[in-house]
N, C-alpha and C positions, 0 to 999 in steps of 0.2 A: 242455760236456757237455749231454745229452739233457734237456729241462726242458718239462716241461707245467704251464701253470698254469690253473686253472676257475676261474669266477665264474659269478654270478648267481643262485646258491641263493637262497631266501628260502620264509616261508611265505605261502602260499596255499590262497585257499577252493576249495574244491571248483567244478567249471565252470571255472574260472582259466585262465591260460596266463601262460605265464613263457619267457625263452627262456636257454640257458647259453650260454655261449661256455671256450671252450680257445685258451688262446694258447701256439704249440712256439716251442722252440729247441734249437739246437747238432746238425741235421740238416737235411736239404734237403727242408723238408715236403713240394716239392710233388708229391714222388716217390712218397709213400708213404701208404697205405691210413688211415684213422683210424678209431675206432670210441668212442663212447659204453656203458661200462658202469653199473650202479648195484646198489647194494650195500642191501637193508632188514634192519634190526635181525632179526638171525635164522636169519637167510635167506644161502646163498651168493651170488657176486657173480657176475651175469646179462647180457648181452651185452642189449643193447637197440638198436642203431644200428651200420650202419659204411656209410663212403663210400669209392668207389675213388679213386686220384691222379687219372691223366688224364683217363680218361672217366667218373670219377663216379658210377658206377652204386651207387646205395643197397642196402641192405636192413633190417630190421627184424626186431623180436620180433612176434610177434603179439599180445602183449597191448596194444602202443603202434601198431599199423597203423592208416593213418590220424587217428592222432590227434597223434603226433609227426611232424616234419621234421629230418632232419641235413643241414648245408650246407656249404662252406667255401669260403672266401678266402684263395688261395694267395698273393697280394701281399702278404696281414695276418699269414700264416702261422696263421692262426686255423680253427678249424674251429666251428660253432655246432649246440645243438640245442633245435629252436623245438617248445614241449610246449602244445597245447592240449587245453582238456576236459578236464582234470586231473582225477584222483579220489584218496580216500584210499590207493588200492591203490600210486598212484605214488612214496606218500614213499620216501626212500634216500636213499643215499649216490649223488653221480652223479659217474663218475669219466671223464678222460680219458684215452685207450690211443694207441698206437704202437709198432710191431714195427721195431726199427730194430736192423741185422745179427744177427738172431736175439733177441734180446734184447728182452722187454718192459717198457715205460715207461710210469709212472702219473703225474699229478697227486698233487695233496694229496687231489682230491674235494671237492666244495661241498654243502649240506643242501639237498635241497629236502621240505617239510613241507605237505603238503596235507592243510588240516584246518578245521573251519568254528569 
């Protein structure tokens, strides 16, 4: 079965950088599109990143442009996203996606906490 798992939440001061990783299984990642969401107390859950399979072509929120990176490693099956300059604004939930036969697949989510 479809399985995503994140790491690398923690808290962090403000200025900071931290990067997450997402590691799939029980599909053929490297087929397929991934995306970074993150979720703040509150607040609905906000599309912040996605990468294409082949050719890779990124995009972004505009609140994280420029300040975040999404990458991935189809040999690792891992997909990362490398967050600098962090501000209070970034705490959430940050969750890993993939659309695979129609179907959307989550992580657990890992905390990240940006706070001095």
């Amino acid at each position: 079965q479809v399985m995503l798992v994140e790491s690398g939440g923690r808290l962090v001061q403000p200025g900071g950088s931290l990067s997450l990783s997402c590691t799939a299984s029980g599909f053929i990642f490297s087929r397929y599109p991934m995306n970074w969401y993150r979720q703040a107390p509150g607040k609905e859950r906000e599309l912040v990143a996605r990468i294409g399979s082949i050719v890779r072509s990124t995009s972004y929120a505009d609140s994280v442009k420029g300040r975040f990176t999404i990458s991935r490693d189809n040999a690792k099956n891992t997909v990362y996203l490398q967050m600098n300059s962090l501000k209070p604004e970034d705490t959430a939930v940050y969750y890993c996606n993939a659309r695979y036969q129609l179907v959307d697949y989550w992580g657990q989510g890992t905390q990240v906490t940006v706070s001095s």
